[in-house]
N, C-alpha and C positions, 0 to 999 in steps of 0.2 A: 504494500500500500504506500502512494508517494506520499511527501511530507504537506503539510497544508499550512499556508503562513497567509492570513489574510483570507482570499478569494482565489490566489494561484495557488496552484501543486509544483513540487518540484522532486527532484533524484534527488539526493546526494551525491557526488562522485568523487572519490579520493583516489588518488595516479600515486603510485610510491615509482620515485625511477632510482636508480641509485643511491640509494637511503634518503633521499628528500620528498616528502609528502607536499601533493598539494592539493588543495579541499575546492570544488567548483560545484555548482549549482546548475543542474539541468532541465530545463521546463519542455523540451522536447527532444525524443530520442528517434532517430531515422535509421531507419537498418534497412540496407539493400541483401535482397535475400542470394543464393547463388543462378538462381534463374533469371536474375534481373529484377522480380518485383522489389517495391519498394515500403517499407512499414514504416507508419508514423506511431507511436507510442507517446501520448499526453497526456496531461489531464490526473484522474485520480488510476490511471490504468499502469501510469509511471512505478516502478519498483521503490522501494524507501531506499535504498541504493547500490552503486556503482561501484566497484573495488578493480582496478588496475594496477598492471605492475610491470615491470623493466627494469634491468638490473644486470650486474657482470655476471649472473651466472649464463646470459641468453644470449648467445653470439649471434647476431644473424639469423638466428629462426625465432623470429615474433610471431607469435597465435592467439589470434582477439574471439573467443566464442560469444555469441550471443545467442541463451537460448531462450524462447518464447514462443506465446502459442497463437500462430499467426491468424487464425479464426478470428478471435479475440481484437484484433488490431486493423485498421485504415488503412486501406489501399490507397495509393498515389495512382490517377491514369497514369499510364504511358503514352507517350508519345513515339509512335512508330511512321520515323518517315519513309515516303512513294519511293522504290528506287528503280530509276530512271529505266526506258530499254536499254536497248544496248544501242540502238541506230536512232536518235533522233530527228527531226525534220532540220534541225539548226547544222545537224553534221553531214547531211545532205547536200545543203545547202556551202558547205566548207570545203567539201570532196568535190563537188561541180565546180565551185570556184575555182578551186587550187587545180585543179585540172585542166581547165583550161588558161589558166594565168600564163602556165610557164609557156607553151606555144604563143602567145597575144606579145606578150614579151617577148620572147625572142623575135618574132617576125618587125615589131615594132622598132626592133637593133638592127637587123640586117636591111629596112626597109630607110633607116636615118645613117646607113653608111652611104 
């Protein structure tokens, strides 16, 4: 259950990295799942808190889990953009050009000698 100060909710969240603790306040938690969706966690659905960690014993392999029960939580749409064909009307348009440019050109040089 998040913490309730007033009218907002918030996390706790404490980061220890190399023996220094630091204590921060979270009023909203976004988690990208591994398929790409995306969870918003707010409100009183917030955890009462956050506990992170980093430190000499982790060389190089940092591992952030967040577990939660995604039913429960707010989806973000996605936005999936149109991708394109592969031959447009514009590259049509750029291939007929260029195709005939370099004949127009060159007759245009041999035509001004």
């Amino acid at each position: 259950m998040a913490v309730k100060q007033g009218t907002a909710y918030f996390c706790k969240w404490l980061h220890y990295e190399s023996g220094r603790l630091t204590h921060r306040r979270l009023n909203v938690l976004e988690i990208q799942a591994r398929d790409g969706l995306v969870y918003t966690v707010q409100g009183d659905k917030l955890p009462q808190s956050l506990v992170t960690y980093t430190g000499d014993k982790v060389q190089g392999q940092n591992v952030a889990q967040i577990l939660l029960h995604p039913e429960k939580t707010k989806r973000l749409p996605l936005m999936f953009e149109k991708t394109p064909s592969p031959l447009t009307f514009r590259d049509l348009v750029a291939m007929i050009f260029g195709f005939w440019l370099f004949p127009v050109v060159f007759l245009v040089i041999h035509i001004l000698r």
